[in-house]
C-alpha positions in Angstrom: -13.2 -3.2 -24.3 -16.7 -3.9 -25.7 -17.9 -0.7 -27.7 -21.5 -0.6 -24.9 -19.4 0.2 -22.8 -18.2 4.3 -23.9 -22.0 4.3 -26.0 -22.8 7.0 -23.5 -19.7 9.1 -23.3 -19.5 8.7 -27.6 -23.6 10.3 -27.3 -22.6 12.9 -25.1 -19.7 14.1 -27.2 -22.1 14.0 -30.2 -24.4 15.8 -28.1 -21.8 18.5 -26.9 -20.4 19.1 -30.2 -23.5 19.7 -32.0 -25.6 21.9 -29.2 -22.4 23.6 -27.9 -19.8 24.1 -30.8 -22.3 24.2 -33.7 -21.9 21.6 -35.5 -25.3 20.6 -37.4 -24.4 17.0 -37.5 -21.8 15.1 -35.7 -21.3 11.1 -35.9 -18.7 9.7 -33.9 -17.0 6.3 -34.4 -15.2 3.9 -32.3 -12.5 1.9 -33.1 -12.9 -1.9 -33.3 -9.4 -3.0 -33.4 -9.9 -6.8 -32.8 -11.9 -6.7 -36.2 -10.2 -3.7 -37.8 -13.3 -1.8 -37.9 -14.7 1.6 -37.7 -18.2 1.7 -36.1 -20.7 4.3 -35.9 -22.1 4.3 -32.2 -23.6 7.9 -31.9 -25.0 10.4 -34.0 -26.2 13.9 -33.1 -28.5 16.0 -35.5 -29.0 19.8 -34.5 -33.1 20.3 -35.8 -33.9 23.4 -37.8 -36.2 26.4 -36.7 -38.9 28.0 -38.6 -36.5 30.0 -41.1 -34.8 26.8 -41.5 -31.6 27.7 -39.7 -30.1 25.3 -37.2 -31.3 25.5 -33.5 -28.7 25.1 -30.7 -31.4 24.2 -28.2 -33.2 21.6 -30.1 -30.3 18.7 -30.3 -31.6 14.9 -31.4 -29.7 12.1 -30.4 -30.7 9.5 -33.6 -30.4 6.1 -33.8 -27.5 5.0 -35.7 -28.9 2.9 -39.0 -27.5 -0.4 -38.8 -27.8 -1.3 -42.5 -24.8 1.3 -43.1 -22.7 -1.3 -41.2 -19.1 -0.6 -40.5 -15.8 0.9 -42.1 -13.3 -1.6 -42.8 -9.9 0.1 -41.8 -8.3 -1.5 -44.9 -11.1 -1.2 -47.7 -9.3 2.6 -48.1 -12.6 5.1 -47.5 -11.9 8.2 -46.7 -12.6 7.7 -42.6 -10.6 4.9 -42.6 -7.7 6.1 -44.3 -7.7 9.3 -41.8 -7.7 7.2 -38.4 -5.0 5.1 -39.8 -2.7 8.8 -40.6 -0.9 10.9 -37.8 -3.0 14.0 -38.7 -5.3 15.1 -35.4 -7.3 16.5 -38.0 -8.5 16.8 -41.7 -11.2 18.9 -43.8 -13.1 16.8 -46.3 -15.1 19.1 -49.1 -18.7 18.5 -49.5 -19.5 15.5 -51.3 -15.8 13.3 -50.4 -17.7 11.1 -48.1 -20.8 9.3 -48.1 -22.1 12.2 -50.7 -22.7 14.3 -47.9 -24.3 18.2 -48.7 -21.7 19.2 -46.4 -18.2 19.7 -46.1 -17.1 17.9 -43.4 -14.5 18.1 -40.1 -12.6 15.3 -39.2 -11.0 14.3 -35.9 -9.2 11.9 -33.9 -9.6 10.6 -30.5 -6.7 9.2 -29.5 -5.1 7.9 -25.6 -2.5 10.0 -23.5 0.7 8.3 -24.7 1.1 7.4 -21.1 -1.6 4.7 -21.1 0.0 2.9 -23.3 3.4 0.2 -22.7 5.3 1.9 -25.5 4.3 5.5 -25.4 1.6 5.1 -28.3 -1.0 7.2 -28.9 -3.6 4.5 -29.4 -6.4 5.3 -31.8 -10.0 5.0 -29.9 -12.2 6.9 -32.5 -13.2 9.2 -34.9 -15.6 12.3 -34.9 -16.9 13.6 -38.0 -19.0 16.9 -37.8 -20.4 18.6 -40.4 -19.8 22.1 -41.2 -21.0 25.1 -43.5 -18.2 27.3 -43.1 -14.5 26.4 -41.7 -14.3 27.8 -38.4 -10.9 27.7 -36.7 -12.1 28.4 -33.0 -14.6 25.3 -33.8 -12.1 23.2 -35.0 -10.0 24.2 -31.9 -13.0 22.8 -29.6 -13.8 20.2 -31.4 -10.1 18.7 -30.9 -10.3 19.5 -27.0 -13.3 17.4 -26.9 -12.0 14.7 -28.8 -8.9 14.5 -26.3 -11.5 14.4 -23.3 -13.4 12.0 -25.0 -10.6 9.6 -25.1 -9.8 10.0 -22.0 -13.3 9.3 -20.8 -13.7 6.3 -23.2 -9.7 5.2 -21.4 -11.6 5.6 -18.1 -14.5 3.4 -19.0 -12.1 0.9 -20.0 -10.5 1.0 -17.2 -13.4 0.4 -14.8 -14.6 -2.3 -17.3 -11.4 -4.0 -16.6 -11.5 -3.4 -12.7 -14.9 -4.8 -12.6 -13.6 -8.0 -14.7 -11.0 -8.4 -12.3 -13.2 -7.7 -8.8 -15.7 -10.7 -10.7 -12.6 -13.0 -11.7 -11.1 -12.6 -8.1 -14.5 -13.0 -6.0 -15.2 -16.4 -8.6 -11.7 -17.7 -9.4 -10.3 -17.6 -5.9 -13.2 -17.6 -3.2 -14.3 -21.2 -4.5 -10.9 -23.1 -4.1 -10.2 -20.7 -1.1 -13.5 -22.4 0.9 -11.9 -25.8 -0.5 -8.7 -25.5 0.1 -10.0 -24.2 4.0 -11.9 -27.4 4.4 -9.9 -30.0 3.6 -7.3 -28.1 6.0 -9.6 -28.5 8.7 -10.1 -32.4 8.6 -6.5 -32.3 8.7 -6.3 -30.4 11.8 -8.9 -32.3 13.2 -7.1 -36.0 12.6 -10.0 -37.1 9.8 -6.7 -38.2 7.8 -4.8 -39.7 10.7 -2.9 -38.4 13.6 -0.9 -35.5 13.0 2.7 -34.1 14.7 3.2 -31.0 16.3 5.2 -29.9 13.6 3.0 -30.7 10.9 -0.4 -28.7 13.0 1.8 -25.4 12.6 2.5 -25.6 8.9 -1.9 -26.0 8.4 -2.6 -23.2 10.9 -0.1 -21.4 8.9 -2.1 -22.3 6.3 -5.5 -21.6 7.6 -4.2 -18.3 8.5 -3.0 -17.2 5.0 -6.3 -18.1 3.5 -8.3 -16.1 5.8 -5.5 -13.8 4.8 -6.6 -13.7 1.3 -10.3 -14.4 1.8 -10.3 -10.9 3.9 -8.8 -9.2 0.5 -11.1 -10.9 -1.4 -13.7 -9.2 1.0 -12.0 -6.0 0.8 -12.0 -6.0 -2.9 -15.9 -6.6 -3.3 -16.8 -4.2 -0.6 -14.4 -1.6 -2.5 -16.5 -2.5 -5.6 -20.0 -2.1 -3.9 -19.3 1.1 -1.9 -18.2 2.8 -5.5 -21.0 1.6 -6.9 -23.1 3.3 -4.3 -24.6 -0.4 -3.3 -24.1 -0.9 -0.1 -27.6 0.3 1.6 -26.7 1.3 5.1 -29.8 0.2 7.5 -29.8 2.7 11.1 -30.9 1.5 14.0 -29.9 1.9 18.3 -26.5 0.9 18.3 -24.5 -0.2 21.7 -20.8 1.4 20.9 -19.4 -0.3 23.7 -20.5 -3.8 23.2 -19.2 -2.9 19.2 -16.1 -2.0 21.0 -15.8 -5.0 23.4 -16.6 -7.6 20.6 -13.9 -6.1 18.5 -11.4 -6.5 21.5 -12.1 -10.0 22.2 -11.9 -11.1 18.4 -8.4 -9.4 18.0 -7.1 -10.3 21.8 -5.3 -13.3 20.4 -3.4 -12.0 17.5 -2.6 -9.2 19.9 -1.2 -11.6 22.8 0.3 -13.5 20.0 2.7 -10.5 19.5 2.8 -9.4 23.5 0.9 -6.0 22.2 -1.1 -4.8 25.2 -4.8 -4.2 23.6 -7.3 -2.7 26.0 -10.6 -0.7 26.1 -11.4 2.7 27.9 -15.0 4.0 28.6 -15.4 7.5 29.3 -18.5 8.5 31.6 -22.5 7.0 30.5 -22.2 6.6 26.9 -25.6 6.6 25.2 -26.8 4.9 22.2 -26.2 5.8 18.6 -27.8 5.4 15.3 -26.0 3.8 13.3 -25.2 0.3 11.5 -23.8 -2.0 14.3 -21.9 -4.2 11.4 -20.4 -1.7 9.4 -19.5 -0.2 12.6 -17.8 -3.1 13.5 -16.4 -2.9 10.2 -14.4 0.1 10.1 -13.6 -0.9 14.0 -12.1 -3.9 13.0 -9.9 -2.4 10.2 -8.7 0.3 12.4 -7.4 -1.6 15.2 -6.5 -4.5 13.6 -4.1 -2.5 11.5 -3.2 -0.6 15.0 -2.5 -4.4 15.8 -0.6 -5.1 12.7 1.7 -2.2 12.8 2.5 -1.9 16.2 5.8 -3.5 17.5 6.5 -6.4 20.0 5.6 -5.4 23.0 3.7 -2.4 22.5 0.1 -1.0 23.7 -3.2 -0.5 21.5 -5.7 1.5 23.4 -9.0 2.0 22.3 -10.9 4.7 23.7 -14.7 6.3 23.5 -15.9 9.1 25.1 -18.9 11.8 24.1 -16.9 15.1 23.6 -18.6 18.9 23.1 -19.0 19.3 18.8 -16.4 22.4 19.6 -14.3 19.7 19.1 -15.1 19.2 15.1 -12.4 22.4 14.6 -9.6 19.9 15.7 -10.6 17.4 13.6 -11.2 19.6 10.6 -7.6 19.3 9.2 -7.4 15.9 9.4 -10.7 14.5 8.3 -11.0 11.9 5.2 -14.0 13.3 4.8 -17.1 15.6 5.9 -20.7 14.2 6.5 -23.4 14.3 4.6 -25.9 14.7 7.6 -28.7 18.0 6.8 -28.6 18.5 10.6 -25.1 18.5 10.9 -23.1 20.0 13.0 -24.5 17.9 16.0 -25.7 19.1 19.7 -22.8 16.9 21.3 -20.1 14.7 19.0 -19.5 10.7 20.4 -15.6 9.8 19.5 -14.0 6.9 19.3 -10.3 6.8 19.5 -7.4 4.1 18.7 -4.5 5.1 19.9 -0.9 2.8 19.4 2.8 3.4 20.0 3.5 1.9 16.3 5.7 3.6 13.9 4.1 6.3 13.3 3.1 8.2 10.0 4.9 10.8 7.8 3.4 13.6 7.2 3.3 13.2 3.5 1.7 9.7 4.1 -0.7 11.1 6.5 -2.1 13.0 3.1 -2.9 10.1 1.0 -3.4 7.0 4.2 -7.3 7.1 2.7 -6.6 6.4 -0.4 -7.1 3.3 -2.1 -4.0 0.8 -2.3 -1.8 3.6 -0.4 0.2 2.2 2.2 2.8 4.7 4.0 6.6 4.4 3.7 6.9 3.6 7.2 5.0 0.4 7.1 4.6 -1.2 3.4 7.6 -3.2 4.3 6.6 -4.6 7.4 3.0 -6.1 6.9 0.7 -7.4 4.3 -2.4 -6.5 3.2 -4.4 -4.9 0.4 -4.2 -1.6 1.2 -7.5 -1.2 1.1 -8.6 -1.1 4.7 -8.2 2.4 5.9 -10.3 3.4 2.1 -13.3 1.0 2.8 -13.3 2.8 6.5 -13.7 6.0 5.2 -16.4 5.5 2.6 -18.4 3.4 5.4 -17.4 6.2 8.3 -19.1 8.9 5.8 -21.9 6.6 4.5 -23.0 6.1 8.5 -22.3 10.2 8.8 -19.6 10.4 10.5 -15.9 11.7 9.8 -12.5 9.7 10.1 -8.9 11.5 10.9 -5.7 11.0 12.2 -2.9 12.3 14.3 0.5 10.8 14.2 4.2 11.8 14.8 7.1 9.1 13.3 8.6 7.5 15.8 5.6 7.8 18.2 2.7 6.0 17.2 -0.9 7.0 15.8 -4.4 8.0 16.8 -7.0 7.4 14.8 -10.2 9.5 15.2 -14.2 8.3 14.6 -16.3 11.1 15.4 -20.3 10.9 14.8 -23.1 13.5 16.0 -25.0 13.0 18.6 -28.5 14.8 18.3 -30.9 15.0 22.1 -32.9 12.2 20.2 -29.8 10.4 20.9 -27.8 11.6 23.8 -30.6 12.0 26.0 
C-alpha cells in the first residue's frame, strides 16, 4: 500500500499519544517492505508552558525533515533492529538513538494474525515516544494504540485495494464488454451473413450475460459512490405510479419468460412525492427484479402502492434497514410501496444480514446469480431519498418487501 495512504491515521496516533498519554514527543514510522525501509511519516511535539513544563493542550503536528531520510532495516540501528525482533516493546536509555535528551519508548504496530495467509503478524510500523520517567500504565496505552493503529492502517489498505479493484473492474471490463456487445449485435442482425436459429440463441445468450456482468459492473461503482457519499440525490414531483408501471413493462418479459405472473396494484388517489424519479426506479428495479429472479416457475410477483396512516412506522420498526434522516420526520401520512412474491422465502437469520453487502441468504445463493449487491445499494439509496426499507418473509412462503417514505400536506394534499 502506498505510505499516503495511513499519513493521517500515523498523525492522529502521534497526535493521541502525545496530547492524551503524555508523551512529549512521539514519531511514528511506517514500514516500507518493498524497499526494506523504515520511514518517518508523522511526528507529534507536546509545546512547553511558561514554567517550561509540557502542555497537554498545546499538541504540534511537525513536518517530518526529509534530509533525515529513512532507516534501512538491515544497516542494524537501533529502530530497525527492534521492528525486525518479536518484542511488542523495548525501553531505549537517553542518548541510544539519534542522541536523543530522552529516554525513549518503543513499540510495534503489528496486523491481527488473521489478516494474514499464514497467521503472521505482519509488521506495519513503529512508534517511538519519548519519555522522562518509565510509566507502566503509559506503556500499557501506548501498546493499545499501537494495535488500533494497525488495524486502522489494515483498514486503509483494505479500502485502497477495494478502490483499485472498483477502478480496474469499471476500466478493464466495461471497454471489451461495449465491444464484445457490438460486434454481437451485427451478428444478430445478419451484418456477417445469414444466421440459424440455433446459432441466434447462443448470441442472445450471449447478449444476456454481458448485460449480466455490465449490471455488476454498475452495481460495483454505485456501491463505490454511495460510500463515498457521491451520489448527490436531486428532489423533485415524482409520479410513483408511472415509476411503478415503467418498472413493470421493462421486467414483463423476463417474467413471462419464466410463466411468473407480475402485476401492479394501485390503492385509492396516490399523490405526488418528492423524491429522485431514477434512483427510485433504481431501488424498484432491484427489488422486483430479484422478486423476479427468485421466484419459481409459475409463480406471482405483485407489486403494490398504497398511502397508509404513519401509525404504521411501529410495524416496520423491527424490520427496517435503516431509519431516515429527514428533521421533520415522522411524517403527517406514510406512502408504501410493497413487492410481494411466493418465492422461497427467507430464514430468519438471513433476514438479519439480506442488507448487507455481498450477503445472499441460504435459501437462494444456489439458485441465481448476481453480485449480491442489489438489496445494499437499495438501502443506502432508500435512506439517501429518506425513506426506510424492510421485509417480511416466512420459508416456504415467499417475501414482501417494504418502501415506506413520508408524506408531508405539502405533498399529500
Amino acid at each position: 500500500m502506498g505510505l499516503s495512504d495511513s499519513a493521517e491515521v500515523m498523525r492522529g496516533i502521534a497526535a493521541v499519544a502525545a496530547r492524551h498519554i503524555g508523551f512529549p514527543a512521539v514519531s511514528v514510522f511506517e514500514a516500507d517492505h518493498e524497499n526494506g525501509q523504515l520511514i518517518e511519516v508523522a511526528r507529534a511535539v507536546r509545546l512547553a508552558e511558561d514554567d517550561g513544563r509540557s502542555s497537554p493542550e498545546a499538541v504540534q503536528i511537525e513536518q517530518v525533515d526529509p534530509d533525515e531520510g529513512p532507516i534501512d532495516l538491515r544497516m542494524g540501528d537501533p529502530l530497525a533492529e527492534f521492528a525486525l525482533g518479536d518484542q511488542p516493546y523495548r525501553l531505549l536509555n537517553r542518548g541510544d538513538w539519534r542522541g536523543g535528551e530522552r529516554a525513549c519508548l518503543l513499540v510495534q504496530m503489528r496486523t491481527d494474525p488473521h489478516s494474514d495467509d499464514k497467521g503472521q503478524r505482519a509488521l506495519v510500523g513503529v512508534i517511538a515516544a519519548s519519555y522522562d520517567e518509565p510509566d507502566a500504565q503509559q506503556t500499557a496505552l501506548l501498546r493499545s494504540l499501537a494495535t488500533l493503529g494497525a488495524a486502522a492502517t489494515e483498514a486503509a489498505r483494505i479500502e485502497r485495494f477495494r478502490r483499485q479493484l472498483i477502478s480496474c473492474v469499471s476500466h478493464e471490463l466495461r471497454t471489451p464488454l461495449a465491444a464484445i456487445r457490438a460486434y454481437n449485435e451485427l451478428l444478430l442482425d445478419g451484418d456477417a451473413g445469414e444466421i440459424n436459429e440455433e446459432q441466434r440463441e447462443f448470441l442472445r445468450r450471449i447478449e444476456t450475460t454481458c448485460i449480466l456482468l455490465d449490471r455488476m459492473v454498475e452495481d460495483l461503482l454505485d456501491l463505490s459512490r454511495l460510500r463515498a457519499g457521491a451520489m448527490p440525490i436531486r428532489r423533485h414531483p415524482v409520479d410513483v405510479v408511472a415509476v411503478i408501471e415503467h418498472i413493470i413493462d421493462t421486467l414483463s418479459p423476463e417474467a413471462a419468460r419464466r410463466n411468473i405472473s407480475l402485476s401492479d396494484e394501485i390503492i385509492g388517489d396516490l399523490p405526488l412525492i418528492s423524491s429522485n424519479a431514477d434512483r427510485l426506479a433504481q431501488v424498484l428495479f432491484n427489488l422486483v427484479g430479484n422478486a423476479v429472479k427468485y421466484t419459481q416457475q409459475d409463480g406471482t410477483v405483485l407489486v403494490r402502492a398504497t398511502v397508509c396512516p404513519r401509525e404504521y412506522l411501529a410495524h416496520l420498526e423491527q424490520m427496517t434497514s435503516a431509519a431516515p434522516g429527514d428533521e421533520q420526520w415522522p411524517p403527517n401520512n406514510c406512502f408504501m410501496i410493497e413487492v410481494i412474491d411466493d418465492g422461497p422465502g427467507i430464514a430468519q437469520e438471513d433476514v438479519e444480514r439480506i442488507f448487507d453487502e455481498f450477503y445472499r441468504g441460504r435459501l437462494t445463493e444456489r439458485s441465481a446469480k448476481g453480485s449480491g449487491l442489489g438489496l445494499a445499494i437499495a438501502s443506502r439509496l432508500t435512506r439517501l431519498l429518506g425513506g426506510v426499507l424492510g421485509v417480511e418473509s416466512t420459508p416456504g412462503k415467499g417475501s414482501t418487501f417494504y418502501l415506506v417514505f413520508p408524506l408531508y400536506e405539502t405533498e399529500g394534499g
